[in-house]
Jmol script that loads the backbone (N, CA, C; Angstrom):
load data "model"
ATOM      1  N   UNK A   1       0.851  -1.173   0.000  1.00  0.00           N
ATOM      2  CA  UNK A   1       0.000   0.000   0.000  1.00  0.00           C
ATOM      3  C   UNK A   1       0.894   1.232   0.000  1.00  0.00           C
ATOM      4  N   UNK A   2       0.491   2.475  -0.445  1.00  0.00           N
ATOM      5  CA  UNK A   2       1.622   3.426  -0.937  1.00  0.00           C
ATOM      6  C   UNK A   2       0.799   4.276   0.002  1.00  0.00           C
ATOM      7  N   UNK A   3       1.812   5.225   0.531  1.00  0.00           N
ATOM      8  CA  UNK A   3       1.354   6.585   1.852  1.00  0.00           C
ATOM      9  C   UNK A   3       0.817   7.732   0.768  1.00  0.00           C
ATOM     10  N   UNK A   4      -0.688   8.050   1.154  1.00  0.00           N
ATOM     11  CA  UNK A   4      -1.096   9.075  -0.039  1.00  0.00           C
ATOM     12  C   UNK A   4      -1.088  10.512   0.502  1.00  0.00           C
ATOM     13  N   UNK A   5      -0.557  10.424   1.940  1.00  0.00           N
ATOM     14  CA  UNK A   5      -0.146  11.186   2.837  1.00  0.00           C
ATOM     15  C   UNK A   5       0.449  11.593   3.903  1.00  0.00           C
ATOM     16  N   UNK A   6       1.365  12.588   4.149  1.00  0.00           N
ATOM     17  CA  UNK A   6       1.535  12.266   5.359  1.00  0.00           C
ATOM     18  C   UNK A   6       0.931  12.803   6.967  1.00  0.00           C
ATOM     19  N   UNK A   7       0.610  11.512   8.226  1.00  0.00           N
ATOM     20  CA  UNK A   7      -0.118  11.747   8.723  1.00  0.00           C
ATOM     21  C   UNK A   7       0.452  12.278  10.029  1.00  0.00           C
ATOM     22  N   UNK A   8       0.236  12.936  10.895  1.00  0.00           N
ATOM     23  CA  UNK A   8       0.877  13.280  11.918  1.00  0.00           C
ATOM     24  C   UNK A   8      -0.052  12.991  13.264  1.00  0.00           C
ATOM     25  N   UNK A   9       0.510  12.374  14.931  1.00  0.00           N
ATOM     26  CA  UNK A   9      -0.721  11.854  15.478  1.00  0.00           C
ATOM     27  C   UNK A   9       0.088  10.913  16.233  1.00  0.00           C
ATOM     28  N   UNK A  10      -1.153  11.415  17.745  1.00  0.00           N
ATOM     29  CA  UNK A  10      -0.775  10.186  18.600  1.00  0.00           C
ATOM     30  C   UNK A  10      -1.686   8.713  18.198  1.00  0.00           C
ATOM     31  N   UNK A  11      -1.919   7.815  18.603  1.00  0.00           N
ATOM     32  CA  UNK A  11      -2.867   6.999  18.543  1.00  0.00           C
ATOM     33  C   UNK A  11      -2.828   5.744  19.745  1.00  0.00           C
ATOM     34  N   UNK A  12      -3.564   6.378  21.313  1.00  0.00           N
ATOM     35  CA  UNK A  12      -3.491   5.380  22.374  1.00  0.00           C
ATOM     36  C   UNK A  12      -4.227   4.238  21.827  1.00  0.00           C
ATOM     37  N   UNK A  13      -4.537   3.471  23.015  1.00  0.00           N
ATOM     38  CA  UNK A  13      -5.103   2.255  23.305  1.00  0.00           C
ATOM     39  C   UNK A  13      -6.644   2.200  22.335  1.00  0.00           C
ATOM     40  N   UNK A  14      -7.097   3.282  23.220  1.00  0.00           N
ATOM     41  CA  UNK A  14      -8.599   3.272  23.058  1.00  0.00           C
ATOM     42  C   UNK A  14      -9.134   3.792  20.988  1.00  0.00           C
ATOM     43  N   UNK A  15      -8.230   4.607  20.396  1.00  0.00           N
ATOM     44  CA  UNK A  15      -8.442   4.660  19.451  1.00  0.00           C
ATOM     45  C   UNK A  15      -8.051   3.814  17.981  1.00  0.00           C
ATOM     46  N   UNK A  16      -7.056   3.282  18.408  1.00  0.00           N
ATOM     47  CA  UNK A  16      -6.148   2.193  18.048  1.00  0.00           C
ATOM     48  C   UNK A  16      -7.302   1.302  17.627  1.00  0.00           C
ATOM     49  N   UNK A  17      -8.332   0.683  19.025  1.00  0.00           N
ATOM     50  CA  UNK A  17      -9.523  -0.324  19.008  1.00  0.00           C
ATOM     51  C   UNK A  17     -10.942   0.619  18.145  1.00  0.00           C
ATOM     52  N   UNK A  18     -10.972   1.357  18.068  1.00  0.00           N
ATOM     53  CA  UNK A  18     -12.121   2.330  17.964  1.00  0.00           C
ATOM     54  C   UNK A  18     -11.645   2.001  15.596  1.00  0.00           C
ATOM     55  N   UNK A  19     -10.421   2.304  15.961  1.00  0.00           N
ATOM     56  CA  UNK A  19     -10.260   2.148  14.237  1.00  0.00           C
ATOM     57  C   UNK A  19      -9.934   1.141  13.701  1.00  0.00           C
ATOM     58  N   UNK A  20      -9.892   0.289  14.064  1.00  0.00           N
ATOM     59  CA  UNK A  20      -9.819  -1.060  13.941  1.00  0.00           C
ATOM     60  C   UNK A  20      -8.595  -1.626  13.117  1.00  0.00           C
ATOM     61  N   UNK A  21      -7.837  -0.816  14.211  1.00  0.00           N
ATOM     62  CA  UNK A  21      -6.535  -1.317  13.530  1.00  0.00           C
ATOM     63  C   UNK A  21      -5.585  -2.357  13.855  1.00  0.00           C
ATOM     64  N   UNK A  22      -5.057  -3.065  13.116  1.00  0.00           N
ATOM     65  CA  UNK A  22      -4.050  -4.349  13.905  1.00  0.00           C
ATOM     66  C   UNK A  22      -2.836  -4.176  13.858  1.00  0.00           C
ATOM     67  N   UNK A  23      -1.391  -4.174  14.555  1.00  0.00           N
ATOM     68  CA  UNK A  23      -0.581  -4.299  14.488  1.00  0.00           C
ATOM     69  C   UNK A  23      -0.143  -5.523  13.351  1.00  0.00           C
ATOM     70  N   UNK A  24       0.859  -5.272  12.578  1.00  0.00           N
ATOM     71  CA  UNK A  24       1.308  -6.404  11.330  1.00  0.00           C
ATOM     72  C   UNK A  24       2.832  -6.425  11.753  1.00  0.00           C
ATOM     73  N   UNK A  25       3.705  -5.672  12.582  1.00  0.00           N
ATOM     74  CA  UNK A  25       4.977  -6.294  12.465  1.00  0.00           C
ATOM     75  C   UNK A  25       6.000  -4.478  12.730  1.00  0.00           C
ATOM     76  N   UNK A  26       6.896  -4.877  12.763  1.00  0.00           N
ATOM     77  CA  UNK A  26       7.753  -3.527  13.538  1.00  0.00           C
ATOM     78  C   UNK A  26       9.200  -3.682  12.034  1.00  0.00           C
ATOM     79  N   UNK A  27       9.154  -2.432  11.550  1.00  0.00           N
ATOM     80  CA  UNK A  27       9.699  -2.309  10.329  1.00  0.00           C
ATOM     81  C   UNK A  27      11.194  -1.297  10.555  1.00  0.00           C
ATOM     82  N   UNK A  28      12.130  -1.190  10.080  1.00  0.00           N
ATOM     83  CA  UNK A  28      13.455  -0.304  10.520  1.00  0.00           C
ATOM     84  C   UNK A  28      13.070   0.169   9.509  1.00  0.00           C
ATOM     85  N   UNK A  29      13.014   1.892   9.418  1.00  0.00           N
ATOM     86  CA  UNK A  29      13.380   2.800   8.245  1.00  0.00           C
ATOM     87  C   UNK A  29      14.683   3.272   8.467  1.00  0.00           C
ATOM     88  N   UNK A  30      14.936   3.544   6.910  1.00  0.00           N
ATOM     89  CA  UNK A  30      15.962   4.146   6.354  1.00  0.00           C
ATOM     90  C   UNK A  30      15.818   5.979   7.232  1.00  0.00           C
ATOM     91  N   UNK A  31      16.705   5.935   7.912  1.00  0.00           N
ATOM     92  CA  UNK A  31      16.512   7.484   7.785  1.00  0.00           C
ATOM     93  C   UNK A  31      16.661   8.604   6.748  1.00  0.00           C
ATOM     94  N   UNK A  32      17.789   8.034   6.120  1.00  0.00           N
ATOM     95  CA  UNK A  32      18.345   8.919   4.921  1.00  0.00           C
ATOM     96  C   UNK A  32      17.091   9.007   3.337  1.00  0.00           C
ATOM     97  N   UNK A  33      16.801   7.538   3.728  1.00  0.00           N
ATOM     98  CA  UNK A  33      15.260   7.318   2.705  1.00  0.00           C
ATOM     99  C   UNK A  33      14.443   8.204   3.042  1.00  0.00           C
ATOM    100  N   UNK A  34      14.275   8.230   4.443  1.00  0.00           N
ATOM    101  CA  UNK A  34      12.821   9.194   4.777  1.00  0.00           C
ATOM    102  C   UNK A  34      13.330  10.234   4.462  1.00  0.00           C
ATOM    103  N   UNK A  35      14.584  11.125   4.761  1.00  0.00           N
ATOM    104  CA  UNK A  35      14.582  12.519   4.709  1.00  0.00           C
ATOM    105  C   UNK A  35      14.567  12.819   2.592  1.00  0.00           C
ATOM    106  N   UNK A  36      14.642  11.776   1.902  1.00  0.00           N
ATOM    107  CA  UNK A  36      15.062  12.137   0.553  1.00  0.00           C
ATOM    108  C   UNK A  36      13.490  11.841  -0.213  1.00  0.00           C
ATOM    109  N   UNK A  37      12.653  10.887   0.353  1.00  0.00           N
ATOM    110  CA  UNK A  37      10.798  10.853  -0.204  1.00  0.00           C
ATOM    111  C   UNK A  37      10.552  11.827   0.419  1.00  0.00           C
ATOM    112  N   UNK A  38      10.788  12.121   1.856  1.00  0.00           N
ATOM    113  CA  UNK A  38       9.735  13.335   2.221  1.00  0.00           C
ATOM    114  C   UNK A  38      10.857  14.638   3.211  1.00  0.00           C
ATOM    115  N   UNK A  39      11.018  15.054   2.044  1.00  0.00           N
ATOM    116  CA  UNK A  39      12.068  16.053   2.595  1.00  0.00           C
ATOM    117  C   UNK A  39      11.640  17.386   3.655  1.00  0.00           C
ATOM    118  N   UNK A  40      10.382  17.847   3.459  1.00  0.00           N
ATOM    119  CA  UNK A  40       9.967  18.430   4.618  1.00  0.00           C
ATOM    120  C   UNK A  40       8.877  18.026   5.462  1.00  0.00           C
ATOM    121  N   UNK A  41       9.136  16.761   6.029  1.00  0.00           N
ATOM    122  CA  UNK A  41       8.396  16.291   6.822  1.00  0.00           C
ATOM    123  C   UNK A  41       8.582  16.936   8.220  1.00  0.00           C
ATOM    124  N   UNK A  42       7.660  17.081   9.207  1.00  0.00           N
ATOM    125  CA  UNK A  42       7.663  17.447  10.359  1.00  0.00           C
ATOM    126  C   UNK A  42       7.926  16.449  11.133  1.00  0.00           C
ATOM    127  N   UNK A  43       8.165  16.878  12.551  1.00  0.00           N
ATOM    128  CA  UNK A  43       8.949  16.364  13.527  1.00  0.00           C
ATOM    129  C   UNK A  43       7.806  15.443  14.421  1.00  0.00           C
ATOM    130  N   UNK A  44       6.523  16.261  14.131  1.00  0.00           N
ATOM    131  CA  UNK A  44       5.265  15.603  14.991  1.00  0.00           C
ATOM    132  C   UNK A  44       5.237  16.005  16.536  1.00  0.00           C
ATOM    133  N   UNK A  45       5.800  17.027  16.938  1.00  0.00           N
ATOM    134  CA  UNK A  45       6.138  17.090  18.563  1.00  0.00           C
ATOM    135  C   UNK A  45       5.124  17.544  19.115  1.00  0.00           C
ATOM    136  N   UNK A  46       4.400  18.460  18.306  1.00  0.00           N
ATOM    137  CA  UNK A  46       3.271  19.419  18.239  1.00  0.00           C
ATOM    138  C   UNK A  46       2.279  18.428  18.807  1.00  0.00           C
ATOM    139  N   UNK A  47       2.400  17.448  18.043  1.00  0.00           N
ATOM    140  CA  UNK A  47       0.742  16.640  18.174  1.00  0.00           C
ATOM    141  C   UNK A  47       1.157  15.767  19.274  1.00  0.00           C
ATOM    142  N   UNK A  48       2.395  14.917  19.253  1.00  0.00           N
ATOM    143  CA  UNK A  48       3.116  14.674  20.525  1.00  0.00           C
ATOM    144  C   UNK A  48       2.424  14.977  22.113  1.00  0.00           C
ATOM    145  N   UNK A  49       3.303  16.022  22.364  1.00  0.00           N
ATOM    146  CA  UNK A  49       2.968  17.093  23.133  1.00  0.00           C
ATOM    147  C   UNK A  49       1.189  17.262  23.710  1.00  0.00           C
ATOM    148  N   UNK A  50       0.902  17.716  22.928  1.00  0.00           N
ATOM    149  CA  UNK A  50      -1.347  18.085  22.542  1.00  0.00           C
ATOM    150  C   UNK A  50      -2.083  16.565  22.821  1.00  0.00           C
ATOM    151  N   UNK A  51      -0.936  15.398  22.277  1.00  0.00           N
ATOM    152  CA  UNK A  51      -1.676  14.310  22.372  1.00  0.00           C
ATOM    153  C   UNK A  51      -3.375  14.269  21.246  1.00  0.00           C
ATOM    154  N   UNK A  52      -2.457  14.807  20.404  1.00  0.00           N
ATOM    155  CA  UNK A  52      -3.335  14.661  19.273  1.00  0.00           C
ATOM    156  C   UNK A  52      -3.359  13.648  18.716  1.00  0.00           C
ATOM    157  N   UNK A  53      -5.003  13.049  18.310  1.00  0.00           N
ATOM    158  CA  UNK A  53      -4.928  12.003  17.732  1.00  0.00           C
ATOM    159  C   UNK A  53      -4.712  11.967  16.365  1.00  0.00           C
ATOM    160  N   UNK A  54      -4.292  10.645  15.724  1.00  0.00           N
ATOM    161  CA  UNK A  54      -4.122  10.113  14.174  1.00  0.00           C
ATOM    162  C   UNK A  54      -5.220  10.508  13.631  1.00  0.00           C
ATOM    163  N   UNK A  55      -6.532   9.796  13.924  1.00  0.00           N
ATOM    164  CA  UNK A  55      -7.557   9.908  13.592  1.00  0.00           C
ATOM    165  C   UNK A  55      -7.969  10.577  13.084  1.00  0.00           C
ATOM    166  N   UNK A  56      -7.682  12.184  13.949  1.00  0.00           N
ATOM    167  CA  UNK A  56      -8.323  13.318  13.519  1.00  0.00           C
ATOM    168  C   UNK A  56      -7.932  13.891  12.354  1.00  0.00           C
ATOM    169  N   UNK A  57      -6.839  13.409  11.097  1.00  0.00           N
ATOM    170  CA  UNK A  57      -6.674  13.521  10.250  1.00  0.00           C
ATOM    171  C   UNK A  57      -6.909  12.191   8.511  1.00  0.00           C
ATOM    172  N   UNK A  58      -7.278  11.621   9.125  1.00  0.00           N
ATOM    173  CA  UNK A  58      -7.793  10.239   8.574  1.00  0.00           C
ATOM    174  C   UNK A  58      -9.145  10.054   7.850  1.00  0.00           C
ATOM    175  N   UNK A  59      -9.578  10.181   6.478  1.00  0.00           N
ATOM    176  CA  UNK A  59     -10.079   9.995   6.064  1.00  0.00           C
ATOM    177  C   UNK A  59     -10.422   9.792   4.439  1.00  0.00           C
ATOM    178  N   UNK A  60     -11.227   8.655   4.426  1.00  0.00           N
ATOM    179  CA  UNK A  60     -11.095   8.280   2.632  1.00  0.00           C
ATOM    180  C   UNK A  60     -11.985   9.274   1.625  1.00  0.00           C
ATOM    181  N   UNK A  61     -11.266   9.665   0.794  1.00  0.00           N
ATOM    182  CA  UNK A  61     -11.516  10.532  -0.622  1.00  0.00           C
ATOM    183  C   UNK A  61     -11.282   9.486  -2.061  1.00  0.00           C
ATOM    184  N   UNK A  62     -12.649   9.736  -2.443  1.00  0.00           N
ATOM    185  CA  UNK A  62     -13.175   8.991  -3.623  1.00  0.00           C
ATOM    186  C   UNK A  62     -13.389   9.555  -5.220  1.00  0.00           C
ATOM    187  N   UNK A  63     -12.984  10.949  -4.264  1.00  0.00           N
ATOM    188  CA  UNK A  63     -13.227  11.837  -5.445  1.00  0.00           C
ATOM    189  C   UNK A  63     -12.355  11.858  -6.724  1.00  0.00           C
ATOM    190  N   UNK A  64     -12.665  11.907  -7.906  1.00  0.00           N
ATOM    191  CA  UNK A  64     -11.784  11.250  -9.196  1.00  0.00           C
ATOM    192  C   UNK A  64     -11.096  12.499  -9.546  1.00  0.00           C
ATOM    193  N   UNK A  65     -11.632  13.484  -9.791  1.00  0.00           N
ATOM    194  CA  UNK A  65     -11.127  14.531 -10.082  1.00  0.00           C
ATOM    195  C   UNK A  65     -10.557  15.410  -8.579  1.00  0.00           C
ATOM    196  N   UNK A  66      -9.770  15.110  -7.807  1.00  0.00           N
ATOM    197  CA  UNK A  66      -9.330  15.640  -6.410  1.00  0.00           C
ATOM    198  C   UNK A  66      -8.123  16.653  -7.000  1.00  0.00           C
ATOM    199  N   UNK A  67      -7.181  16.182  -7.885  1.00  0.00           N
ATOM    200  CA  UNK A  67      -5.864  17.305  -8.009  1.00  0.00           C
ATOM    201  C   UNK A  67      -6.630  17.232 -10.051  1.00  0.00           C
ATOM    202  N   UNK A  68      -6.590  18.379  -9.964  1.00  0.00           N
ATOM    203  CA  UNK A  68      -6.660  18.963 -11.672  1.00  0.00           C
ATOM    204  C   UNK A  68      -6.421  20.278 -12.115  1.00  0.00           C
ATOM    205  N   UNK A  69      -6.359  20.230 -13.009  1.00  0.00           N
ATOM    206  CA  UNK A  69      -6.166  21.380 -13.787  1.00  0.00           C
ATOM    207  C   UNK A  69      -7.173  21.897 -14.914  1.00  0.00           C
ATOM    208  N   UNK A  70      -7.674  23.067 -15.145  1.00  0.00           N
ATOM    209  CA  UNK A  70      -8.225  23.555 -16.583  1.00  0.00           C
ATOM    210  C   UNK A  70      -7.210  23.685 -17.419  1.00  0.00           C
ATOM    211  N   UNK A  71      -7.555  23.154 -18.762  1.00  0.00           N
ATOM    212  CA  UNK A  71      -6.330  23.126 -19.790  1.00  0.00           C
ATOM    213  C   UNK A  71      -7.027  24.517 -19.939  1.00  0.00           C
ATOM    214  N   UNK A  72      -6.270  24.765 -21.053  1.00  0.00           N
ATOM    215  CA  UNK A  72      -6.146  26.237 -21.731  1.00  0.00           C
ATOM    216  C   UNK A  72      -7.944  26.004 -22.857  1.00  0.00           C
ATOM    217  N   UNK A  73      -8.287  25.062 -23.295  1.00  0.00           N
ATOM    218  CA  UNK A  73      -9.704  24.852 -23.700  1.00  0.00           C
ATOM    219  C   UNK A  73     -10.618  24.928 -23.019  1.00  0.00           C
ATOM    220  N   UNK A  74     -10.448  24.901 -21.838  1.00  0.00           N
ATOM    221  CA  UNK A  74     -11.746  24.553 -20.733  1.00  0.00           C
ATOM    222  C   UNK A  74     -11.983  23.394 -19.953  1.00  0.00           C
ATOM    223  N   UNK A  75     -11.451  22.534 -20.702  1.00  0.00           N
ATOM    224  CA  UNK A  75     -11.297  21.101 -19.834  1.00  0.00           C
ATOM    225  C   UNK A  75     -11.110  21.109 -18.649  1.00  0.00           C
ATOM    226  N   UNK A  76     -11.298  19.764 -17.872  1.00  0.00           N
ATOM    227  CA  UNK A  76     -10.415  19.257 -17.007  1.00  0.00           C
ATOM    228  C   UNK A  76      -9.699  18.149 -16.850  1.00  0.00           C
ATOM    229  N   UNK A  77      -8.157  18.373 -16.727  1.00  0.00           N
ATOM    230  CA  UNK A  77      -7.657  17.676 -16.939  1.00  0.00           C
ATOM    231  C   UNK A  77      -6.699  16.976 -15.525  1.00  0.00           C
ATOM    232  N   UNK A  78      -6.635  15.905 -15.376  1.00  0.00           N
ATOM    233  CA  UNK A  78      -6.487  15.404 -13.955  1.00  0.00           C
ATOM    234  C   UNK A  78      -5.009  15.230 -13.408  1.00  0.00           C
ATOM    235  N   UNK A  79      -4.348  15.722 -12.866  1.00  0.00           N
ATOM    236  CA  UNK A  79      -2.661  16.041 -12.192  1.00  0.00           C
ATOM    237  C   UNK A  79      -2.404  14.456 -11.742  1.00  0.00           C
ATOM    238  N   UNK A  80      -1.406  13.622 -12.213  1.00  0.00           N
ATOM    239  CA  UNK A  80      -0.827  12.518 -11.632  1.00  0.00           C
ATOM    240  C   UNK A  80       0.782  13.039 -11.423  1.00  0.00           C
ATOM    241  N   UNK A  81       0.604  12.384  -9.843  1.00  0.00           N
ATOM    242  CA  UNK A  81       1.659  12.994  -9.028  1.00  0.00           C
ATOM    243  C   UNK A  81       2.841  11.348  -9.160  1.00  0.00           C
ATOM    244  N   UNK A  82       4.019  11.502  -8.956  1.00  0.00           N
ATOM    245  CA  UNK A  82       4.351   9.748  -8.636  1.00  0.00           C
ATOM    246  C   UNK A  82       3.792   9.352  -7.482  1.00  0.00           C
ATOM    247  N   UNK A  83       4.021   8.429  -7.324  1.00  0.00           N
ATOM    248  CA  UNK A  83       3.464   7.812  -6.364  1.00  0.00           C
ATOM    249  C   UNK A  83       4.845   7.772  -5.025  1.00  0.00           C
ATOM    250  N   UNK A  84       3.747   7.863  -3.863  1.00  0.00           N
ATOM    251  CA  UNK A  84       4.738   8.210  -2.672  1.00  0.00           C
ATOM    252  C   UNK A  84       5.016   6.762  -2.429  1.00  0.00           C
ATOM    253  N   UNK A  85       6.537   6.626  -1.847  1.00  0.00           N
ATOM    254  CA  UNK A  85       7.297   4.902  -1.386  1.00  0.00           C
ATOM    255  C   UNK A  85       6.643   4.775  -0.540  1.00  0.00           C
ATOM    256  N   UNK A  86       6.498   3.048  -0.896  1.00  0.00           N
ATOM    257  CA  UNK A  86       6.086   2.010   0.088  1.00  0.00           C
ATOM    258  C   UNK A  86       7.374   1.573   1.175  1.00  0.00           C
ATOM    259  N   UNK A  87       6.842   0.954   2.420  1.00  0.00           N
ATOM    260  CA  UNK A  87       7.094  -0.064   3.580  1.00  0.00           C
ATOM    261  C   UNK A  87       8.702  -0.191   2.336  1.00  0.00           C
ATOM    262  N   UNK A  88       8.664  -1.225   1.544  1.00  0.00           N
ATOM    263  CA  UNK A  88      10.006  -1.463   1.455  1.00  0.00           C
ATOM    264  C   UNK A  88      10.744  -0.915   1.005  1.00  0.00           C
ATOM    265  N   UNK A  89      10.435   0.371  -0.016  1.00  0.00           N
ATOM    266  CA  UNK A  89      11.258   1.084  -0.419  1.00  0.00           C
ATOM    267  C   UNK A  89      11.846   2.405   0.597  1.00  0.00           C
ATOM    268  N   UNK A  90      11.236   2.675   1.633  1.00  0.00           N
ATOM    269  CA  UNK A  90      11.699   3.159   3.233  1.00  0.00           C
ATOM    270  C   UNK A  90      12.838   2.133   3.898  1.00  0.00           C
ATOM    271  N   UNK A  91      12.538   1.454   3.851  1.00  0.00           N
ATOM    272  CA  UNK A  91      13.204   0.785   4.648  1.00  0.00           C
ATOM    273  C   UNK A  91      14.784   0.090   4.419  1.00  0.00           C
ATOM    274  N   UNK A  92      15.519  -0.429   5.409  1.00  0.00           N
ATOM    275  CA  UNK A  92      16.781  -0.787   5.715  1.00  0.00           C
ATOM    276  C   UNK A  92      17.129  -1.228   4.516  1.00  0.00           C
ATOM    277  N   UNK A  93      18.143  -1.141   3.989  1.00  0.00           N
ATOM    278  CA  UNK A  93      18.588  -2.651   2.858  1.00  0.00           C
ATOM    279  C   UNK A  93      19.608  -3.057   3.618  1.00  0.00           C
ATOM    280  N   UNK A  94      19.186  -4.569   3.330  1.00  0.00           N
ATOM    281  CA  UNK A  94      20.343  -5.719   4.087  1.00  0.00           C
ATOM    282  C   UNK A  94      20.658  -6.527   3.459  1.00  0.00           C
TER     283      UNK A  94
END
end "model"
wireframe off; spacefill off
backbone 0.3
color backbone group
């Protein structure tokens, strides 16, 4: 699955169960990977700190036309971005 964003966020016990999420396994990133896909990523201390949840930024968009453009005719024409790295392309090489 590819990150279509990035999310910032605590996520205790109780919301963890509330979103029905499962733990799958504990992964080593690349640091140097992360800083070169997402070069101004934040630190997260903010939400840290506030104890802000994940959640509160979490939600699915279906919408087809979400990033576009009007051509110079009137159209619309739809922006494909690359696609942001997956789990293994973050991660360690060994």
């Amino acid at each position: 699955m590819r990150w279509a964003a990035t999310i910032y966020g605590t996520c205790n016990p109780a919301h963890f169960k509330k979103l029905e999420l499962t733990e799958v396994g504990v992964f080593q990133l690349d640091p140097a990977r992360i800083d070169h896909f997402f070069p101004h990523l934040a630190t997260g201390i903010i939400q840290a700190v506030g104890d802000i949840s994940i959640a509160n930024g979490m939600e699915l968009d279906t919408r087809e036309m979400r990033h576009a453009w009007r051509r110079p005719d009137g159209k619309l024409e739809r922006i494909v971005y690359p696609p942001a790295p997956n789990l293994l392309e973050l991660g360690v090489v060994q």
